[in-house]
C-alpha positions in Angstrom: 111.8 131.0 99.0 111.2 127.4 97.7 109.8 126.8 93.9 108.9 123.7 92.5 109.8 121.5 95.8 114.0 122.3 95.5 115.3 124.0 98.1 119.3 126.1 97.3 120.4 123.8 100.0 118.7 120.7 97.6 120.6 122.1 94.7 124.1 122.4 96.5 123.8 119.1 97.0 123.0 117.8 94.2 125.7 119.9 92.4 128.3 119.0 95.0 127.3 115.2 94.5 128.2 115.7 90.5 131.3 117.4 91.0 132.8 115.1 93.7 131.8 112.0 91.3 134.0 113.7 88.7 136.8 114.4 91.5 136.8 110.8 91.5 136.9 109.9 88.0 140.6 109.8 86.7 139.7 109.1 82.9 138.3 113.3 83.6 140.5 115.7 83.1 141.0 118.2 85.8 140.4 121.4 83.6 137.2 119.8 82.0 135.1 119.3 84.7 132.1 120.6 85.7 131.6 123.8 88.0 129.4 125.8 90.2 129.8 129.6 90.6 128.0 131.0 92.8 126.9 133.8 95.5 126.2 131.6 98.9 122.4 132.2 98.7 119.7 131.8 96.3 119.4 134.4 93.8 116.5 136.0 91.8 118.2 134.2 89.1 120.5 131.3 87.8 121.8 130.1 84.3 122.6 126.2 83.4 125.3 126.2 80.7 125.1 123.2 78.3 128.4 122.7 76.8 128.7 121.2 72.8 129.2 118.0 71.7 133.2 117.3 71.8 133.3 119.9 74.0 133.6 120.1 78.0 132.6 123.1 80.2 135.7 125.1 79.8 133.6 126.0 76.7 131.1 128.2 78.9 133.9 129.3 81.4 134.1 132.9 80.6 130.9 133.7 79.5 129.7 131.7 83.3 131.7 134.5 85.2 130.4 137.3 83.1 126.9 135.4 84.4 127.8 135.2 87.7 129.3 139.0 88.3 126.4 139.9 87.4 124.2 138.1 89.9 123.4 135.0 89.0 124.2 131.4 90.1 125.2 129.5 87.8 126.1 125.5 86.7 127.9 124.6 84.5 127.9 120.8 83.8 129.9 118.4 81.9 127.9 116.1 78.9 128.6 112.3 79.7 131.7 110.7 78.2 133.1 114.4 77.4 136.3 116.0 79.6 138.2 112.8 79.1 142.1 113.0 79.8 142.1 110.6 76.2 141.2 113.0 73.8 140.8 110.2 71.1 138.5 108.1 73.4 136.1 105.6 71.4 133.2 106.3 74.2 131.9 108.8 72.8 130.3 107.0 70.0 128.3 105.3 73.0 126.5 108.3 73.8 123.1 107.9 74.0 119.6 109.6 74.2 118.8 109.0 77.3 122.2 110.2 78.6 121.6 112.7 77.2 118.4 113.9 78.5 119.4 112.0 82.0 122.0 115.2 82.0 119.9 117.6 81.0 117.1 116.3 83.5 119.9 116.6 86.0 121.1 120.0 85.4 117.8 121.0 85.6 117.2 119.7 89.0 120.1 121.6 90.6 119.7 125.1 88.4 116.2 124.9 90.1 116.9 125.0 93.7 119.8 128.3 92.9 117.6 130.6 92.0 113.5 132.3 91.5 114.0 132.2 88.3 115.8 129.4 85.5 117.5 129.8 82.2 118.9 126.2 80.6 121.1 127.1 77.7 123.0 125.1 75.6 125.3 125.2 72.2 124.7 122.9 69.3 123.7 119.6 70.1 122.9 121.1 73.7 121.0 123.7 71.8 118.8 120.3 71.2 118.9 119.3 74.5 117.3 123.3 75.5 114.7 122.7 73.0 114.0 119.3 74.8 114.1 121.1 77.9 111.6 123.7 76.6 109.3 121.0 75.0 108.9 118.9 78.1 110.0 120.3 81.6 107.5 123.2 82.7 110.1 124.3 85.3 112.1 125.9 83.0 111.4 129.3 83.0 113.7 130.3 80.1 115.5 127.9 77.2 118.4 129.6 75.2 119.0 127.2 72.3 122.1 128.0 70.5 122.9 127.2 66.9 120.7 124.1 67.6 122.1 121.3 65.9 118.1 119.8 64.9 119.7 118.6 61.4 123.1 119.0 59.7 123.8 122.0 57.3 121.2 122.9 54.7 119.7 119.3 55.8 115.5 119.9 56.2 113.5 118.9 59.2 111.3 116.4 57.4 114.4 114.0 56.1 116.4 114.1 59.9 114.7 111.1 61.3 115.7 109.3 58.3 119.4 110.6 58.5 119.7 109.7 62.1 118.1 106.7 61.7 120.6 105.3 58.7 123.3 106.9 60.9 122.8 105.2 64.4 122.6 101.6 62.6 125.8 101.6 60.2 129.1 101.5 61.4 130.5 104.5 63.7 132.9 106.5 62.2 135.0 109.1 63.9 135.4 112.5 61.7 137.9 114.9 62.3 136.7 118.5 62.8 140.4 119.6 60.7 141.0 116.8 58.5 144.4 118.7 57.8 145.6 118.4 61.8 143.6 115.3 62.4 144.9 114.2 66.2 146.9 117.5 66.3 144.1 119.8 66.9 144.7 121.3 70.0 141.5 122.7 71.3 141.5 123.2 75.1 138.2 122.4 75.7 137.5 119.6 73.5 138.0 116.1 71.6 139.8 116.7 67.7 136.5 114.5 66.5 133.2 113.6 66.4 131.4 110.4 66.5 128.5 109.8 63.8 126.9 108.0 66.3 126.2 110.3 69.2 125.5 113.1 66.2 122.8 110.7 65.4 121.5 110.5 68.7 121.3 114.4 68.8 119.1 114.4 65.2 116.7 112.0 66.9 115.6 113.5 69.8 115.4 116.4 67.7 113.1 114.5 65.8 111.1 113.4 68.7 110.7 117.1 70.2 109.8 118.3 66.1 107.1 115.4 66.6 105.8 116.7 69.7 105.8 120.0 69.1 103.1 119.1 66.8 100.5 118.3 69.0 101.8 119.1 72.4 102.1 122.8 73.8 105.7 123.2 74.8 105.7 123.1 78.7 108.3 125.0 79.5 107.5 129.0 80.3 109.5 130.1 77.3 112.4 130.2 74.5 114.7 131.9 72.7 116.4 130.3 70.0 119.6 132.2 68.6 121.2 131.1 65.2 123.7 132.4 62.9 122.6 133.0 59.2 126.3 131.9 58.1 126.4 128.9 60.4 127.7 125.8 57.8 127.4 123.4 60.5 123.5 122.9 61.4 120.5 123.7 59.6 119.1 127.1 60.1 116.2 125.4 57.7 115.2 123.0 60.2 115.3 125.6 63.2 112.9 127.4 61.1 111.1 124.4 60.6 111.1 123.8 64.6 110.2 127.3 65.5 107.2 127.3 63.6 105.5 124.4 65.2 106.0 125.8 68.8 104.5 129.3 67.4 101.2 127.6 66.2 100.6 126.3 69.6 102.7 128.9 72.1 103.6 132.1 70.4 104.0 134.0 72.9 107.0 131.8 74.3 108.9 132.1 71.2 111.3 134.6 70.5 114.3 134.3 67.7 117.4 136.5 67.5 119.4 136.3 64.6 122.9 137.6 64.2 124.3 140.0 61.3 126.2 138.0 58.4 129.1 139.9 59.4 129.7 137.4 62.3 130.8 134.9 59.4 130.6 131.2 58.9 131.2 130.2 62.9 129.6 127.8 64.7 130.7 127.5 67.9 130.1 131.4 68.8 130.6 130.6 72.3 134.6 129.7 72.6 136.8 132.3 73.1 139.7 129.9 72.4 138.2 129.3 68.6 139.9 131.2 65.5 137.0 133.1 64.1 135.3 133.7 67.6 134.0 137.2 68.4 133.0 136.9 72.2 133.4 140.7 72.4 130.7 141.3 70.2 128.6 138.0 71.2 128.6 138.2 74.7 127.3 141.3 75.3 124.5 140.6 72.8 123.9 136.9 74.6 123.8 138.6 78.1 121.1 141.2 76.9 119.0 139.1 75.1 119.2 136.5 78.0 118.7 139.3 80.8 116.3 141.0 79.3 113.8 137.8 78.7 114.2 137.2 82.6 113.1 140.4 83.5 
């Protein structure tokens, strides 16, 4: 069966093309790259994994087999100037909008030829890029936007444009996510800091799909947007914010889940490798929500 003019043979090529690229690319790190798990046919469905910002696909790597041992296909690709073997690079701070929805746009193309049926989900600034995905690409059938990073903590949606705006035109600065270890932060999957720059660039096309979703009926087929009320690291005020713009014009492709305050003050509820993680208890919940909205 053929949807939307992508074929599974269409999509295995595109996905081989990515992944060969990074075979090629010896500032990636082997361990970092992107992947492609799946069943040697097209399935009734398939899951894109957006990885966050610092981070690299190992990020998704557990929860993509629990994914794909249950039937799907799934891709799971790695954000521009992310998976570097220099874990202090200075490119990230290059990172850009259209990058970033070049990757997204391209991600979408090869999830579409894998299976009937699409879910695009990504975590924190990727969580953006789903919302994006949602807003503008009507062959999505499902967006999962995780902890969206639309603004910073406690920041609203009506003040982001001007953040982002002050913040892509001063100076980059590089902020360490543990000032105390600074370079010594050892996670697997990621960089030990963040660029204010390509945070910035996240904030505005939030902004942009905020100002859309004003006007324009999301085209993508539907969304659910997952948040954590102890989250200290984006602005459950401005999903809020987001989610009711879409509901004047689409209600009935919105759908929010909200964890417990008992999963504490995480953000990234998706890495196994982080302290405070509780993939036992998320994972299920992710799979069910996600599973059941594809029904």
């Amino acid at each position: 069966m053929t949807l939307h003019g992508t074929t599974y043979l269409d999509a295995l090529a595109r996905a081989e093309s990515f992944l060969a690229a990074e075979a090629s690319d010896s500032r990636v790190a082997e361990e970092q790259r992107s992947f492609l798990l799946h069943h040697a046919r097209r399935t009734p469905r398939a899951i894109v994994f957006l990885h966050g910002i610092t981070s690299s696909p190992l990020q998704f790597r557990q929860l993509a087999e629990l994914f794909h041992e249950r039937g799907y296909n799934v891709f799971v690709p790695r954000m521009p100037r992310h998976g570097y073997v220099d874990r202090l690079t200075h490119d990230l701070a290059q990172l850009s909008r259209q990058e970033l929805t070049n990757y997204t746009s391209q991600a979408i193309d090869v999830g579409r030829g894998l299976a009937d049926h699409l879910t695009v989900a990504g975590l924190s600034v990727s969580g953006t890029l789903a919302a994006w995905a949602f807003q503008h690409r009507p062959d999505v059938d499902l967006a999962v936007s995780i902890a969206p990073a639309f603004a910073p903590y406690a920041v609203p949606m009506s003040t982001v444009e001007s953040l982002a705006w002050l913040a892509s035109r001063l100076p980059n600065i590089f902020v360490w996510w543990d000032p105390r270890l600074r370079g010594r932060l050892r996670s697997p999957a990621g960089y030990p800091r963040f660029a204010t720059r390509a945070m910035a660039q996240s904030f505005e096309l939030a902004g942009e799909v905020y100002h859309a979703a004003a006007h324009d009926p999301p085209r993508g087929q539907a969304i659910l947007v997952i948040t954590n009320p102890g989250d200290r690291a984006v602005s459950n005020r401005a999903t809020r914010a987001m989610l009711k713009r879409w509901r004047r014009l689409a209600a009935a492709k919105v759908r929010h889940y909200e964890f417990g305050r008992d999963l504490g003050a995480v953000h990234d509820i998706i890495g196994p490798y982080q302290p405070a993680a509780r993939v036992d208890h998320v994972y299920p919940i992710l799979f069910d929500l996600i599973h059941a909205a594809t029904a």
